[in-house]
N, C-alpha and C positions, 0 to 999 in steps of 0.2 A: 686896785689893780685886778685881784677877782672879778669882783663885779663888773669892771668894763669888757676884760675877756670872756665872760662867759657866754659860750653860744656862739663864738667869732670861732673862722675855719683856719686853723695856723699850719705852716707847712714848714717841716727842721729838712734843710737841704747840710745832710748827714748826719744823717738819723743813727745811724748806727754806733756812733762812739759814743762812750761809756756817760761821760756828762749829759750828751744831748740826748741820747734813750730817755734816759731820767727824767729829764726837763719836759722830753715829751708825755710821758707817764704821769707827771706833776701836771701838767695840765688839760689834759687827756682828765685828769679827778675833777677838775675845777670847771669841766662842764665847754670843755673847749672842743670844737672838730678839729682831727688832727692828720693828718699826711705828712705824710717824708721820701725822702729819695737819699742811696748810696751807693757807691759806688760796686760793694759789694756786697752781698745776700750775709748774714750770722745770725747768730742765735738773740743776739740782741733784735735786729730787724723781724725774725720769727717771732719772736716772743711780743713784741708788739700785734703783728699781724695777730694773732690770735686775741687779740684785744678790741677789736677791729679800727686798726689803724690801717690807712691804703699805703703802701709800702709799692716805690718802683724804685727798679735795681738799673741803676745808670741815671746820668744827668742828661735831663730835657728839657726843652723851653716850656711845653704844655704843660710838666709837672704843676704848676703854678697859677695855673689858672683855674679861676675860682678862689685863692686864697686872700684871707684879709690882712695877714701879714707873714713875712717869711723869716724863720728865722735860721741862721745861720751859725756853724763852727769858724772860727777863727783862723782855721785850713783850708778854707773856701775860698778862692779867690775870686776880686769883683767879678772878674772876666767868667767866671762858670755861665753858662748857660742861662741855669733858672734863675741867678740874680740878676744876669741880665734881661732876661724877659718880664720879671718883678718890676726893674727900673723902666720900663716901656711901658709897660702898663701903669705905673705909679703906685704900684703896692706897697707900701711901706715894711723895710727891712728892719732887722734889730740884731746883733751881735748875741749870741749865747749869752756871755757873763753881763753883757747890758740889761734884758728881759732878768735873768734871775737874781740881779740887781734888786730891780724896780717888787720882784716878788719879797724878798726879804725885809725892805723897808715897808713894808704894811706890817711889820710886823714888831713889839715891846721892844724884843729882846735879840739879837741877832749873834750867833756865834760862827766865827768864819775860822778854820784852821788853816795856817798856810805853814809852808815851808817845802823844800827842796825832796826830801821824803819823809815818808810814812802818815802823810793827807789821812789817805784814807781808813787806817789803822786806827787812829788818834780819833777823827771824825765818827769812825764804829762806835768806838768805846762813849765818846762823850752820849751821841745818840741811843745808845742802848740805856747806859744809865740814865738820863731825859727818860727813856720812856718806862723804864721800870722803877724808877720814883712817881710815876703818874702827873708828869708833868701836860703829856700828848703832842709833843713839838712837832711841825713839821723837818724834813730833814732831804737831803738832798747831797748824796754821797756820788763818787765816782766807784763805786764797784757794787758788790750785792751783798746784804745782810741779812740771813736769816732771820735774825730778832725784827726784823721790820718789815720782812718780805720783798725784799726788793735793794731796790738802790734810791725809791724816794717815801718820804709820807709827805700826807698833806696835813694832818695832826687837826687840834682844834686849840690849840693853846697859844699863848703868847711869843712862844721862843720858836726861832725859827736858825736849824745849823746846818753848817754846810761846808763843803772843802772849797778852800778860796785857791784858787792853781795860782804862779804867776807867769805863765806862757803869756807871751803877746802882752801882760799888762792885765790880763782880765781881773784880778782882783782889784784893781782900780775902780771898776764898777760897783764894788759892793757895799753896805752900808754897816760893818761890824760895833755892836755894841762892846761885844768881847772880843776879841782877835787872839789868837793863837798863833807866835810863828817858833815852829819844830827846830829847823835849822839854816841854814843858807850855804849852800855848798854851789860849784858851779854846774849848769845845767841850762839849755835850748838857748848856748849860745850862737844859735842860727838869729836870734834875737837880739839878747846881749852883746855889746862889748867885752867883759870881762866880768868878774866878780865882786869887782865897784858898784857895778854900774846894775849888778845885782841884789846888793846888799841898799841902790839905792831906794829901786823899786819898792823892797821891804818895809824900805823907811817912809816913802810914799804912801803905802797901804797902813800901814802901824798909826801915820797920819789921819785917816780916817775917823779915826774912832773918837767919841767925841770926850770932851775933858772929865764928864763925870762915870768913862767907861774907863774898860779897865783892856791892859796888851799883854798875856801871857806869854814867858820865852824861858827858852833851855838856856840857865845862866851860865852852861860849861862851854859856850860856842861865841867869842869873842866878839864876832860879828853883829849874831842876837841883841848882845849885852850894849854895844854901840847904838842899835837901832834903839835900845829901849832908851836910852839913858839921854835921848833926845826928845823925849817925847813931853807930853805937858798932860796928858792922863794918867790914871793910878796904875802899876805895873806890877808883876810879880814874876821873881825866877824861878823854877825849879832847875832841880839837878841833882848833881853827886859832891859837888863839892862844896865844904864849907861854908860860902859865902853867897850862896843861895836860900833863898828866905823857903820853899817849900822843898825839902830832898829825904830822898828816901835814907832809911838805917839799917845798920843791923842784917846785910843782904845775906844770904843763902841760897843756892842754887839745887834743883834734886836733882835725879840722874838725869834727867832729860832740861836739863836745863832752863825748869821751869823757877821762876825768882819767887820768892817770898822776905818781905823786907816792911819796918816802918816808919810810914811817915810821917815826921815832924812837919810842923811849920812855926817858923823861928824859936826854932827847938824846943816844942810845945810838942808830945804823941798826938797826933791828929787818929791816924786809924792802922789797922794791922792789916796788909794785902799779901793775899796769896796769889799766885796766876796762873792763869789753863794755858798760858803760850807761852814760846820759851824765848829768852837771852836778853839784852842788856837794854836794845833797843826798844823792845816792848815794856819793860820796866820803864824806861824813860815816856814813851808815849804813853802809859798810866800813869805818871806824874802827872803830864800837862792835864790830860781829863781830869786829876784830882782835882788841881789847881781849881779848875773851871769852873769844877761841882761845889768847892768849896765857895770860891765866889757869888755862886746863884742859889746858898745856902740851903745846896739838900742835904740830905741827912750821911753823915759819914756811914753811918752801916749798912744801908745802901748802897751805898755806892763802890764797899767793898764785895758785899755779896756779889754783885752786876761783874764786879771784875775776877770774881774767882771763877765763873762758868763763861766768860768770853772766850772763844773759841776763833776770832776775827771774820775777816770779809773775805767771801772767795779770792781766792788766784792770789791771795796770799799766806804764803807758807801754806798748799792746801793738797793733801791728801787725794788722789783721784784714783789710784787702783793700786791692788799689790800683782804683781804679775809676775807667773814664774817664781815667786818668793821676795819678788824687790818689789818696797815700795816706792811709790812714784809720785813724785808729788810736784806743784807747779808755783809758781809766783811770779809775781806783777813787775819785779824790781826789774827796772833798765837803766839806773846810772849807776859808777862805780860803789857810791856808798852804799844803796840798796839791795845791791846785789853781794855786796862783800857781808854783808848785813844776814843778808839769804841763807846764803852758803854758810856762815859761822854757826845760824840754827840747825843748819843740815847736818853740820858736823857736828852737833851736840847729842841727836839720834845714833841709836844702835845701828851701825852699820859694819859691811865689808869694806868695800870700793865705792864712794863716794863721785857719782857720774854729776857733773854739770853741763847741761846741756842749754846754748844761748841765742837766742837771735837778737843780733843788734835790731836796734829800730832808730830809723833816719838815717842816710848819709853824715850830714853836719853832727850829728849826736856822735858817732861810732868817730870821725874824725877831728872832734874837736877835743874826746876824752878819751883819746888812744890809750895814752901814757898812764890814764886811770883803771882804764880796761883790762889793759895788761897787768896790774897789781891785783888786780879784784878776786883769781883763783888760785890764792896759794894756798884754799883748806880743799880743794877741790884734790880728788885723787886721777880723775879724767875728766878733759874738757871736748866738747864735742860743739862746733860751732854751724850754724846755718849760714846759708846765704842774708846780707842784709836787707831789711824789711823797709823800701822808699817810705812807704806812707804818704805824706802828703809830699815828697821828695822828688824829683829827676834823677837818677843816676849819674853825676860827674864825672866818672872812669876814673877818680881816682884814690880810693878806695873799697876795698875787698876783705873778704872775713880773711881770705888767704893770707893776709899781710899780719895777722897777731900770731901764726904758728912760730916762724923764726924767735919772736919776743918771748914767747911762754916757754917755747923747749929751752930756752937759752935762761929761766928761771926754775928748770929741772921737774916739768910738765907733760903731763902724759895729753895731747891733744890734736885735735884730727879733726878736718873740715868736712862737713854732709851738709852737703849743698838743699836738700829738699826734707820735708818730713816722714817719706818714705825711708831715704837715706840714711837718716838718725836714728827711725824706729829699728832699720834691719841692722845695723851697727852695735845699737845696745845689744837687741835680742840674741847677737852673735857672740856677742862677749860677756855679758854679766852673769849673776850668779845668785845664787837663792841666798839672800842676808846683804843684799847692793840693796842703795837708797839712790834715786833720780830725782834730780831738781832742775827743772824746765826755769828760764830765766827769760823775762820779756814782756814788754805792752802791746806786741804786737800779737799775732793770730798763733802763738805757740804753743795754746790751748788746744787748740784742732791737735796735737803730738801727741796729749796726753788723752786725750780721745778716742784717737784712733788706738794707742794701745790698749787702752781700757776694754774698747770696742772687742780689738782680738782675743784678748785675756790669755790664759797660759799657752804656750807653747811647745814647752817642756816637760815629756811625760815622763 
């Protein structure tokens, strides 16, 4: 697969989200000419440009000329412009999760993490330890890792890992030797049916893997436990309970809620882990890494050290200014579980008044998990909601952020709709206090909030 792309001029029609950056980046290394187009101008898009990648802001039909092959996100539809101009000229198209398919199968070893959340958490940690045992994998994450520089390597080694999504089915594409799946909750039932029909997908993917690989799953999640227990390759669960073959012991939490706990496997001391991040969740996504590490026989002390200084992937659980005396910090979570998730680490911090501030992202998303949405900030002390983020969306007219006030006050909720980011920044700055912690919630551009406070910094003499 290198070798036939190298030196070929590839064009990502939307460049700018968080996989396809990556992909482009990945092979941008591998000796590829590369061009893209989106819709809108970020940091991801800049941060290519200075790579010298040609970056146009909007879809055109000429974007694409000249190119040897186009590749595309899965948001893209036929009808856009430049795939239609690609199909007129006969340039051969390719799906994101098809192309990084086809890259992972060149490669021994293939580690794909999926589940509903915490991809890319889970994905960090296994990748960081890979490369601090001196394995050199390549790796290809949805968000950014300091320990790797980015959000891809191209590595020199055998193993190649990566977060397998299951939007649209793209993990279908992939060729996992080991598979990871976190959990199965519901999520882009713009897609889905229901949660069947999600859990079958899973089982689909889990299907991949070949009989002498192995499907790592969080034995506490019934679902998981169903998908494994169909399978005809060698399995292992972690978890918390009993009856899972890898789970942690002996847990303790410090003030900050960071776990320290050890783990057995089939009630053997494997290794003693401490953690640099806090709560239950991340305790659980260092199991599956363990699990993983353990299988591809690196060395347990390693692999605890790697996970005592992890610090995780941007825009997760992540620090961006203390302002005024409140720190502020941002995360990636947009479904109920990740978010409630968010927020319970939030609330494990030294705090006053506990601000959650969220932009739905999608229509169909924000309307198909109302009734989850609404549950998600009972640790929250004020909720502060934006206007919803279309994305690849139309506006329906019928739904609005205005429609979770009535649900949350009615669950004895301090929360108040700011339509824009202007809005939410002049809101906090109005009302918090020196010893408040803010937590920005969202995949879409809610990052720009935490920015521009930064950007201002105190205002409070």
């Amino acid at each position: 697969m290198s070798a036939e792309m190298s030196g070929k001029h590839l064009h990502f029609i939307g460049i700018g989200g968080s996989s396809m950056s990556g992909l482009a980046r990945f092979m941008l290394q591998k000796g590829c000419a590369v061009s893209g187009s989106d819709r809108d101008a970020s940091h991801k898009t800049e941060a290519l440009e200075k790579l010298g990648v040609k970056i146009y802001i909007g879809h055109s039909a000429e974007n694409v000329h000249g190119a040897d092959l186009v590749v595309y996100s899965a948001a893209i539809a036929e009808s856009n412009p430049e795939r239609a101009e690609a199909k007129r000229l006969g340039i051969p198209q390719v799906e994101r999760a098809v192309l990084l398919g086809r890259l992972m199968s060149t490669f021994d070893q293939a580690i794909c993490v999926s589940g509903t959340h915490g991809k890319t958490t889970t994905t960090s940690m296994i990748a960081q330890i890979f490369v601090e045992a001196g394995e050199d994998p390549g790796v290809h994450i949805g968000g950014e890792l300091d320990a790797i520089g980015g959000g891809t390597r191209v590595g020199g080694g055998n193993t190649f890992i990566a977060e397998a999504c299951e939007y649209s089915g793209s993990f279908w594409h992939f060729y996992p030797t080991i598979a990871v799946i976190l959990n199965i909750d519901e999520d882009h039932l713009d897609f889905y049916k229901d949660l069947d029909d999600i859990e079958a997908s899973f089982r689909r993917f889990a299907g991949l893997v070949p009989e002498d690989g192995w499907v790592v799953g969080w034995g506490d999640d019934p679902r998981v436990r169903h998908v494994l227990s169909a399978l005809k390759c060698r399995t292992r669960t972690y978890g918390l309970e009993p009856y899972n073959e890898l789970r942690a012991e002996d847990i303790s939490y410090d003030e900050l809620g960071r776990p320290r706990f050890t783990v057995t496997l089939y009630g053997h001391p494997l290794c003693e882990v401490e953690l640099a991040v806090s709560g239950e969740k991340n305790l659980l996504d260092a199991l599956a890494a363990i699990a993983v590490s353990d299988i591809a026989e690196l060395p347990m002390s390693r692999v605890s050290e790697t996970l005592a200084h992890f610090t995780g992937a941007h825009r997760r659980f992540d620090l961006t200014s203390v302002t005024d005396g409140v720190r502020v910090y941002q995360d990636y979570a947009h479904n109920p579980a990740e978010m409630k998730t968010a927020i319970h680490i939030a609330a494990m911090q030294p705090h006053k008044t506990l601000w959650a501030v969220w932009q739905p992202h999608t229509y169909s998303r924000t309307k198909a998990l109302f009734n989850g949405f609404v549950e998600t900030f009972d640790e929250a002390d004020h909720i502060l909601i934006t206007d919803v983020m279309g994305a690849r969306e139309s506006d329906p007219g019928d739904i609005r952020s205005e429609m979770f006030l009535e649900p949350l006050r009615a669950r004895g909720k301090r929360v108040d709709v700011t339509p824009t980011f202007d809005d939410a920044e002049a809101y906090l700055r109005s009302h918090w206090h020196s010893g408040d912690l803010v937590i920005t919630l969202g995949c879409g551009n809610i990052d720009l909030l935490n920015e521009q406070i930064a950007k201002k910094g105190d205002t409070k003499q």
